[in-house]
C-alpha positions in Angstrom: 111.6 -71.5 193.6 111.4 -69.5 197.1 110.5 -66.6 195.1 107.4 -68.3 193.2 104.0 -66.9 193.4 103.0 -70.6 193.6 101.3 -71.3 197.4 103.4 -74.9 197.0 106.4 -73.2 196.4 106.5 -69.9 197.9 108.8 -68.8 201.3 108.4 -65.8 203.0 111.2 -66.1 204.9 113.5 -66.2 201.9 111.5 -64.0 199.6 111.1 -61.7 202.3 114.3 -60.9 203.2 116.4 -60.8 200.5 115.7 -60.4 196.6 116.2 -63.1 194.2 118.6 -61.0 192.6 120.7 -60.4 195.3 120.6 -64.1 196.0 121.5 -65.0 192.5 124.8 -62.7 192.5 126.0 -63.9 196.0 125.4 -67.3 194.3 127.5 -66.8 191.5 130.8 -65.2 193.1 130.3 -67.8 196.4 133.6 -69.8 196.6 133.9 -72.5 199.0 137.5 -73.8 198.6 141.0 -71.6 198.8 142.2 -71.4 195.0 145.9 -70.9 196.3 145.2 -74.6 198.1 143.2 -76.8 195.4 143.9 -80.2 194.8 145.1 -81.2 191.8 144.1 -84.4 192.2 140.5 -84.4 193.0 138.5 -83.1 190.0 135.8 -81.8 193.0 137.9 -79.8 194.7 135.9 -76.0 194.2 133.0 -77.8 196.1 134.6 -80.1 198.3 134.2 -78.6 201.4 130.5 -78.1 200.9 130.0 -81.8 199.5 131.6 -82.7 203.0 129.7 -80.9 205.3 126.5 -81.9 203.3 127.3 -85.5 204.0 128.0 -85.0 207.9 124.5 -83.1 207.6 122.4 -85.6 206.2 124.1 -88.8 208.1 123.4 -86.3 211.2 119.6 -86.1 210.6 118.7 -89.0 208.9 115.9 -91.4 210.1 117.3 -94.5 210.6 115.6 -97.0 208.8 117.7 -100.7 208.6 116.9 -100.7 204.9 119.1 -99.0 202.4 119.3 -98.1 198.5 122.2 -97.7 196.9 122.3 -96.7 193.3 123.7 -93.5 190.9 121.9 -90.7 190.4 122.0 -87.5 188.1 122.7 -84.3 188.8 121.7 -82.2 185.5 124.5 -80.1 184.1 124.8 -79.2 180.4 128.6 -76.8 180.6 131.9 -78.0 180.1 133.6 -80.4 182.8 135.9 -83.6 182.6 133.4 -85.3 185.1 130.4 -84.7 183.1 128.7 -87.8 181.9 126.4 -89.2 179.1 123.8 -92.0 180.2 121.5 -92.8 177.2 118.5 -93.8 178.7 118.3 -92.2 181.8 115.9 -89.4 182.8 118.4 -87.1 183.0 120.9 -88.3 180.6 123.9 -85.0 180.7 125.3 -83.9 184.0 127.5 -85.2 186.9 127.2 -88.7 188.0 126.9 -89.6 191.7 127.2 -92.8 193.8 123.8 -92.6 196.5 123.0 -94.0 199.4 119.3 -93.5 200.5 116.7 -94.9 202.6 113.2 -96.5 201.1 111.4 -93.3 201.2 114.3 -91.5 199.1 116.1 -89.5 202.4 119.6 -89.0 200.8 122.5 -90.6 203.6 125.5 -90.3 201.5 126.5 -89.3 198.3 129.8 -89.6 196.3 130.7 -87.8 192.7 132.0 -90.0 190.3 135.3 -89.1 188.8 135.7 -91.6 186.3 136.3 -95.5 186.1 139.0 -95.5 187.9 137.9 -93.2 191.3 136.1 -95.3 194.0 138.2 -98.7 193.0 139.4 -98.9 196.3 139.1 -102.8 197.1 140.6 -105.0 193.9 138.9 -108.3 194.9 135.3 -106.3 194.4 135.5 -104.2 192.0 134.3 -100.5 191.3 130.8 -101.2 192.3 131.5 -103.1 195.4 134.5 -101.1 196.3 131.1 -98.1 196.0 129.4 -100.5 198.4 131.7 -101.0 201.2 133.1 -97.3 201.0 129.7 -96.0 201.3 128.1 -98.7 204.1 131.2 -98.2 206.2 129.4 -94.4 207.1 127.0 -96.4 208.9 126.3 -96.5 212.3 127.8 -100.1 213.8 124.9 -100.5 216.4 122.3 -102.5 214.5 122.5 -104.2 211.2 121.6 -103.2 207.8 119.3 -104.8 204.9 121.5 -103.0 201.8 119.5 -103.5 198.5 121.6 -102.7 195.5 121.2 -103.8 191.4 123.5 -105.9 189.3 126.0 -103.3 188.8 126.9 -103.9 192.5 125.9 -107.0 192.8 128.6 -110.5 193.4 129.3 -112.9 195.8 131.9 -111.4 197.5 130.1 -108.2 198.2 127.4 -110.1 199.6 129.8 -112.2 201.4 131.9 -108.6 202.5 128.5 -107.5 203.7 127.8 -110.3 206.0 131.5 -110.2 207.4 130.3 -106.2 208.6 127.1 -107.5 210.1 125.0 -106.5 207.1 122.8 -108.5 204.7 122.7 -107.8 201.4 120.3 -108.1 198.4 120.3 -107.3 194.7 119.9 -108.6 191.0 122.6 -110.0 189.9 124.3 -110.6 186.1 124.0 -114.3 184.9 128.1 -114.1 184.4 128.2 -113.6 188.1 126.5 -116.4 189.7 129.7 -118.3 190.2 129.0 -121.2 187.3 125.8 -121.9 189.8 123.5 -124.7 189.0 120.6 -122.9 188.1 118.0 -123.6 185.4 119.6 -121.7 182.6 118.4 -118.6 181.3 117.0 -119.9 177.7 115.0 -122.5 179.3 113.2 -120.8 182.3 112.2 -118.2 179.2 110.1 -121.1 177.8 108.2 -121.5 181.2 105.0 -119.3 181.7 105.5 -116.2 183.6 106.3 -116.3 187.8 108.3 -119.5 186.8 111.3 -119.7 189.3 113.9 -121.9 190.4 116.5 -121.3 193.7 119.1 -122.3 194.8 121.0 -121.9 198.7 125.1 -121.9 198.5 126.0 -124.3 202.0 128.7 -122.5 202.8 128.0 -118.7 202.7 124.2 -119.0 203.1 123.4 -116.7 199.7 120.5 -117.5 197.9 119.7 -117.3 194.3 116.6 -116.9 192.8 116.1 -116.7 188.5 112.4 -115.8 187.6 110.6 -115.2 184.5 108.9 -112.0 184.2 108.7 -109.4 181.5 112.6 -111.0 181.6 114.8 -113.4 182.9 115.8 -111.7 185.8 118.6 -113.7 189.1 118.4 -112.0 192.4 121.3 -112.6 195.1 120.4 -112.4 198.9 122.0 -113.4 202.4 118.5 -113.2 203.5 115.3 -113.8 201.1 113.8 -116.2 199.2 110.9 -117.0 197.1 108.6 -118.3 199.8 105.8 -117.3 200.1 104.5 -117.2 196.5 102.2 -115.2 195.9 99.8 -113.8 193.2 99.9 -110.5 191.1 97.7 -108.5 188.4 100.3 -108.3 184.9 98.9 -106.3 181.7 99.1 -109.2 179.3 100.2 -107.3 175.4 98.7 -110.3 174.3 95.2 -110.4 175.4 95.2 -106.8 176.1 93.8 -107.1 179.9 95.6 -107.9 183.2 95.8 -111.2 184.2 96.5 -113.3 187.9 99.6 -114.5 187.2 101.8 -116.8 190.1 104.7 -114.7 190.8 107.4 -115.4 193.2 108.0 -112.8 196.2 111.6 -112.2 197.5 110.1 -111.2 200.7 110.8 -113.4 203.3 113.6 -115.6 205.4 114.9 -119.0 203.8 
């Protein structure tokens, strides 16, 4: 897009100095590993070197906010590769898979490509998705502490509870089957209840709080840190009326 006669896109600098041509043939004979010295193991290996010194650039330069986002993301990519994924669903649903960590305005920290289920499982007790977590947290700076938001893929007591032991806190939706048989208002009936409905409970011993709401859906949120208070109010498109509506919502959005 250097080369676009678009005045968003444009770069003299680039376009100036070499063709796009040139740039595309440099491009497509650029190796960054030693063939003689691949490993075998590691399905990245032609672009590991680059994916390295991509990370140590962005962790070098990035602005660091406490909060963090981490999630996968798509890189589009329609050949032929043993890493390639399929995720019905997504915006980009064909291409290589990666494990993100960004701040709230989208500055990418750290990335990982997935390799398959069994790559990135490197604590047992928590699983692939918290193993993702920890692996990816630990690249952190250790002078302040971190506010990690994460969905329910990630999301169980013991990676809050792993989070906390580093200093962190942790929040995130979490899967009903995860909630550790706790006592909240069960799923089926908090459906019944208008919309904003809520109930929360606070475990004693590790301080995590959950919070089930009703609001297009049932959803539970897990956190070291928030809880519902203060509710608050919100506009919702009702299907049913056809308009939008004040409806009492609770806001994760503060200290219990």
């Amino acid at each position: 897009m250097y080369w676009d006669t678009g005045i968003d896109t444009y770069h003299p600098g680039v376009a100036n100095s070499i063709s796009r041509s040139r740039f595309e043939q440099i491009l497509r004979f650029m190796h960054v590993s030693d063939n003689a010295a691949l490993d075998v193991q590691d399905k990245f290996t032609k672009v590991r070197p680059l994916w390295e010194k991509l990370n140590e650039k962005w962790m070098k330069y990035w602005p660091q906010y406490n909060e963090v986002s981490i999630d996968e993301s798509m890189i589009p990519y329609y050949g032929h590769h043993s890493t390639k994924q399929h995720i019905h669903g997504k915006p980009i649903r064909f291409g290589f898979k990666c494990w993100c960590m960004s701040t709230r305005l989208g500055y990418l920290i750290q990335a990982i490509p997935y390799q398959g289920a069994s790559t990135g499982n490197t604590n047992l007790d928590l699983g692939v998705g918290g193993s993702v977590v920890m692996n990816l947290v630990a690249k952190l700076p250790t002078d302040f502490p971190f506010h990690v938001y994460i969905d329910n893929f990630f999301t169980s007591f013991r990676l809050l509870i792993a989070l906390m032991d580093f200093g962190h806190q942790g929040t995130g939706t979490i899967r009903s089957n995860r909630v550790e048989n706790a006592p909240l208002e069960s799923i089926a009936d908090i459906k019944k209840k208008q919309r904003g409905s809520y109930d929360q409970i606070i475990d004693e011993t590790s301080g995590v709080s959950l919070v089930r709401y009703n609001d297009n859906n049932v959803v539970t949120v897990a956190s070291t840190c928030e809880g519902v208070s203060p509710v608050g109010s919100a506009q919702r498109w009702s299907s049913a009326e056809r308009k939008k509506n004040l409806d009492s919502t609770a806001l994760l959005c503060s200290n219990v």
